[in-house]
C-alpha positions in Angstrom: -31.1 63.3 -0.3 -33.7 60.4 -0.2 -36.2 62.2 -1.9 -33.6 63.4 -4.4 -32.6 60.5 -5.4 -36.9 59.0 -5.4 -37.2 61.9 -7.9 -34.6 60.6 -10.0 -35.6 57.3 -10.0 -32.8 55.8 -8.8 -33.1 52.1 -7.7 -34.3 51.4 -4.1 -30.8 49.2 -3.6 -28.4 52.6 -4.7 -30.7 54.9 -2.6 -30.0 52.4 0.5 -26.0 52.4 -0.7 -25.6 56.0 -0.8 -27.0 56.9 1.9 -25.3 54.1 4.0 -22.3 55.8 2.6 -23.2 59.5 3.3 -24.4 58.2 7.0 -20.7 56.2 7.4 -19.2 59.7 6.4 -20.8 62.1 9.0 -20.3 59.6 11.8 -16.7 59.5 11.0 -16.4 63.3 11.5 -19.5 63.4 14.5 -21.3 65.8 12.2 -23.2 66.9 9.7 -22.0 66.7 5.8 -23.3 70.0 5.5 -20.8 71.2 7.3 -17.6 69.6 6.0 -15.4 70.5 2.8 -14.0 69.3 0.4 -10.8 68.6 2.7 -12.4 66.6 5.0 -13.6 64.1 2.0 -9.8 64.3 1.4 -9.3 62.8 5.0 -12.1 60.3 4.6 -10.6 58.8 1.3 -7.5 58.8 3.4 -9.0 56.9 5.8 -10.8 54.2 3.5 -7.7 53.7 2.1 -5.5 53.0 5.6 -8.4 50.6 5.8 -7.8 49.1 3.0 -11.2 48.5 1.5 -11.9 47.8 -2.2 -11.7 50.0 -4.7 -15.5 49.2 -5.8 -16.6 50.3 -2.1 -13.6 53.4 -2.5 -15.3 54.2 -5.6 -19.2 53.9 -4.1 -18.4 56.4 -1.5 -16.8 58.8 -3.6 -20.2 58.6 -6.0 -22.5 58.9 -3.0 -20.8 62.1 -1.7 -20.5 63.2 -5.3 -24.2 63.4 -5.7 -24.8 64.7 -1.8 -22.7 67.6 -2.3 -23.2 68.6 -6.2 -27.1 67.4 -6.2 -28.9 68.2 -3.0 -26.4 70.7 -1.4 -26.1 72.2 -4.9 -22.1 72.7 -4.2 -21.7 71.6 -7.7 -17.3 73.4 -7.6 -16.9 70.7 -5.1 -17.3 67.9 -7.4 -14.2 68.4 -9.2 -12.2 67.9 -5.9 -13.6 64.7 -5.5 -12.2 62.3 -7.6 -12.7 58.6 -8.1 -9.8 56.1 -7.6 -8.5 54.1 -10.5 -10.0 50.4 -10.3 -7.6 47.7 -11.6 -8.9 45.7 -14.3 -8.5 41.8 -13.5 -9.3 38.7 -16.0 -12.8 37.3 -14.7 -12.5 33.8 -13.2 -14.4 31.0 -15.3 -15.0 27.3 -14.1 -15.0 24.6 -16.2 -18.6 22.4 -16.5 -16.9 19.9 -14.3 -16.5 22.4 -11.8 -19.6 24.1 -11.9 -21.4 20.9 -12.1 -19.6 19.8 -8.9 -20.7 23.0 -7.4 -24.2 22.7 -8.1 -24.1 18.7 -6.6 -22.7 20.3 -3.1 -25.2 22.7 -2.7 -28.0 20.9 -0.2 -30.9 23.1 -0.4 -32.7 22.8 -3.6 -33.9 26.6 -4.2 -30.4 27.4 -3.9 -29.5 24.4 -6.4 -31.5 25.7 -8.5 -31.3 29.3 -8.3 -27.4 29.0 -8.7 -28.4 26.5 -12.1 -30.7 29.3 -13.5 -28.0 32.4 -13.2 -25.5 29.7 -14.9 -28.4 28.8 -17.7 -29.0 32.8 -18.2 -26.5 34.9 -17.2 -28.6 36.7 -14.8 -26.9 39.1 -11.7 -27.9 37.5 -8.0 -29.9 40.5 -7.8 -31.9 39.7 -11.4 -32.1 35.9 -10.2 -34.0 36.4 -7.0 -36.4 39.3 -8.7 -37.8 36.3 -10.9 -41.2 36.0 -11.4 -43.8 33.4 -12.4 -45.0 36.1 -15.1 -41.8 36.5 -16.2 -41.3 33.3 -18.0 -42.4 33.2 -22.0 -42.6 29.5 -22.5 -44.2 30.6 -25.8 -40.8 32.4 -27.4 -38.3 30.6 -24.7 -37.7 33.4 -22.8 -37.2 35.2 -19.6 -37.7 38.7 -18.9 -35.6 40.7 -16.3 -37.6 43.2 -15.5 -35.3 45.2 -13.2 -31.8 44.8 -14.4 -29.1 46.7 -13.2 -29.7 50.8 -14.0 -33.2 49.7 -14.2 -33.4 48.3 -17.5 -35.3 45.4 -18.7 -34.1 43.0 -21.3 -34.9 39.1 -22.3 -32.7 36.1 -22.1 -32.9 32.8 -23.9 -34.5 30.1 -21.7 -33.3 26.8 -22.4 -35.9 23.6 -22.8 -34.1 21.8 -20.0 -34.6 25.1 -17.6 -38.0 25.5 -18.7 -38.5 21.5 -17.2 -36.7 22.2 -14.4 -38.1 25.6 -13.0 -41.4 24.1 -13.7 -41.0 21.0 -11.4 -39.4 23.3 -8.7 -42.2 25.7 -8.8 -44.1 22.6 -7.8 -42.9 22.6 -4.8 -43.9 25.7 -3.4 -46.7 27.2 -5.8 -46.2 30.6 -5.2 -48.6 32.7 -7.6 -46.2 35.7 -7.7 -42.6 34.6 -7.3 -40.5 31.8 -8.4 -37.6 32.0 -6.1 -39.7 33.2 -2.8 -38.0 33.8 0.6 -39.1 33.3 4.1 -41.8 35.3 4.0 -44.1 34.5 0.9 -45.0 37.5 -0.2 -41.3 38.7 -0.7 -38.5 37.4 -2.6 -35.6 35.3 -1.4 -32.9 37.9 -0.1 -29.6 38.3 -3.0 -27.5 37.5 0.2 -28.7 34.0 0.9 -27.2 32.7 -2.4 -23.6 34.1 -1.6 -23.3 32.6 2.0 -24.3 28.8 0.4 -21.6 29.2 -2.5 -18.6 30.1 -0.2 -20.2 27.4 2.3 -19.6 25.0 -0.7 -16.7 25.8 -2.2 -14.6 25.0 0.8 -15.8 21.1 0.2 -15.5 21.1 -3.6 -11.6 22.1 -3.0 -11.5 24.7 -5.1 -9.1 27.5 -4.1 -9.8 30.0 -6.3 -11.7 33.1 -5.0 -15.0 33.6 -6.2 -18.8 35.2 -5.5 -21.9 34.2 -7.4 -20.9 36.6 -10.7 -18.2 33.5 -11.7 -21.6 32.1 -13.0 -22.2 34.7 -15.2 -18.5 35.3 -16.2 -18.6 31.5 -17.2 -21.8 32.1 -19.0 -20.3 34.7 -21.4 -17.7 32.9 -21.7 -19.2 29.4 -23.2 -21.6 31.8 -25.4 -18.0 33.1 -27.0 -16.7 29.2 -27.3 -19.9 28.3 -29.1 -19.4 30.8 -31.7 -21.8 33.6 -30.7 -21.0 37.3 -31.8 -20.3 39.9 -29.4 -23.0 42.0 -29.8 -25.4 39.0 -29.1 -24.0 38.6 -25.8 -23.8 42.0 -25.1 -28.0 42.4 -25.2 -28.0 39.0 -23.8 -25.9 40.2 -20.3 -27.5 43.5 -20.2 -23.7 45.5 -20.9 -23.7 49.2 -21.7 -20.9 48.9 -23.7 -19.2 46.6 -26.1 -15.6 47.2 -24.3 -17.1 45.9 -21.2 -18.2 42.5 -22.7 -15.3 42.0 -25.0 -13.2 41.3 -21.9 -14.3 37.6 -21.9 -12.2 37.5 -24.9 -8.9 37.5 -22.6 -10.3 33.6 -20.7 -11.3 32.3 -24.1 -10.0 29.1 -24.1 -9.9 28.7 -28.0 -8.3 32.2 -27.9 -5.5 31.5 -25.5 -4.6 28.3 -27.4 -4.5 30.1 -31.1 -1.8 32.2 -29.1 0.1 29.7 -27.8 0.3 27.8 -31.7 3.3 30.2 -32.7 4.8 28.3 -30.4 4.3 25.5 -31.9 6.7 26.4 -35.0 9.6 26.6 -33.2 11.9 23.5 -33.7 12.1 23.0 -30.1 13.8 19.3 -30.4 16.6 20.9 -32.1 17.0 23.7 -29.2 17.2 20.5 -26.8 20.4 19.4 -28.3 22.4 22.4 -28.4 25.2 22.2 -26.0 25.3 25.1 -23.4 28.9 27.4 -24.5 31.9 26.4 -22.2 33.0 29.2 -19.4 34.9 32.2 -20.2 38.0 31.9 -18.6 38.7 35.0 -16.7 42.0 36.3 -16.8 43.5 38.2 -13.9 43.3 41.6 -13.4 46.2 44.0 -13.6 46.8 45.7 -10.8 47.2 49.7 -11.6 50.5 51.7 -10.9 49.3 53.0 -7.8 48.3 50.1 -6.3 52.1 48.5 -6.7 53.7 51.7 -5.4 52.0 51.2 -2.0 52.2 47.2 -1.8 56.1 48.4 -2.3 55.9 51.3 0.7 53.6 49.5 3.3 56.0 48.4 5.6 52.8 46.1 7.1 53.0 44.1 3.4 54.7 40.9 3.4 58.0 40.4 1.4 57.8 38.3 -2.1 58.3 34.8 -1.7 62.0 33.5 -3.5 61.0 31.3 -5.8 64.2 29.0 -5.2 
């Protein structure tokens, strides 16, 4: 499967997600893939659902054994009776710049700082962020090149003149010769995990409730580029999306397109609502009691007599 997916050239993080996937799947049964059906996928999705995972790790799995059983066990009739579950759609979260400037000022260590302050500048993934390299800056044309985005395609961002000052004094500080964000070891990149563990560390002291990974960087991004008047399809090459659909969701936490929704409001004479009187109570009348109901009150010996009125 590994070498099926190397002659693909599929990414080395999706080759290290299927087959942790694959791996999770014959351990559950005690046996090889090879040997299980279609059915006993339809006990494992079962199961991943009783555990209540997400739908984006539901949805992994179900892709990973997808491509075991249709690609390298060339049981292609058994894809169809594997099917995906149907992710719900939720409106990104977006920070204000008071909040994301707050963020940043929590944040101790200043590779982090200022890792976190270049996917907010760009619109970069974690994963593009770390990847950075010296070589990759175009202080010429003000831009950065991701060189391995997500499906493995490069693209260039706008680099602001502030950033540019700022990742220049930071590289300073360490010199590296290959990469800007470097990890432990110098010779490797810092690890996409490390920036996820500082944020939620964070968060807690900034007080903010919401919950949120490193992405609400980039989801605040795109939507600042859509306040400030940039098209669609701008933002689009500028965030890497496959699809227009994908990036006109930012549309929906535009704040200058919530508020043109909420001016029809706005025409309703709403002082002259406040002094209309609420209608008085219907007086109920009483309810007539049928014929069959006064023929018994008249036979039940148990019932008590009318009252004289004198």
């Amino acid at each position: 499967m590994i070498e099926d997916m190397q002659l693909r050239n599929r990414s080395p993080v999706t080759t290290q997600a299927y087959v942790r996937y694959v791996a999770q799947f014959a351990k559950f049964f005690g046996c090889s893939p090879e040997k299980l059906t279609p059915e006993h996928v339809r006990k494992y999705q079962l199961h991943l659902l009783r555990k209540k995972v997400s739908w984006s790790t539901f949805n992994q799995s179900v892709c990973a054994l997808r491509f075991l059983y249709g690609t390298t066990l060339g049981r292609k009739d058994d894809i169809e009776r594997l099917p995906y579950g149907k992710k719900p759609k939720r409106v990104p979260v977006v920070l204000s710049r008071d909040e994301v400037l707050e963020l940043l000022r929590c944040i101790p260590s200043r590779k982090q700082r200022m890792l976190l302050t270049t996917m907010y500048a760009t619109g970069m993934r974690v994963g593009e962020a770390v990847n950075l390299r010296v070589a990759d800056i175009d202080s010429r044309r003000m831009t950065l090149l991701v060189a391995c985005g997500k499906g493995n395609k490069q693209r260039l961002v706008p680099l602001s003149p502030k950033l540019l000052t700022e990742l220049r004094l930071f590289w300073q500080t360490h010199c590296n010769p290959v990469w800007l964000f470097p990890g432990v070891r110098p010779h490797k990149p810092l690890s996409a995990a490390a920036p996820g563990r500082h944020l939620q560390r964070v968060k807690i002291r900034t007080g903010l409730k919401r919950r949120f990974s490193t992405h609400v960087l980039r989801h605040t991004f795109a939507t600042e580029l859509l306040e400030a008047g940039v098209d669609l399809f701008s933002i689009q090459k500028i965030l890497g999306h496959r699809s227009l659909s994908t990036t006109a969701h930012y549309t929906h936490v535009r704040r200058s397109h919530l508020q043109e929704a909420c001016k029809s409001l706005d025409l309703l004479p709403l002082e002259q609502l406040r002094q209309v009187s609420d209608p008085p109570p219907a007086v109920r009348k009483p309810s007539r009691r049928s014929k069959s109901a006064k023929s018994s009150a008249t036979t039940d010996p148990n019932s008590s007599p009318p009252q004289d009125p004198a």
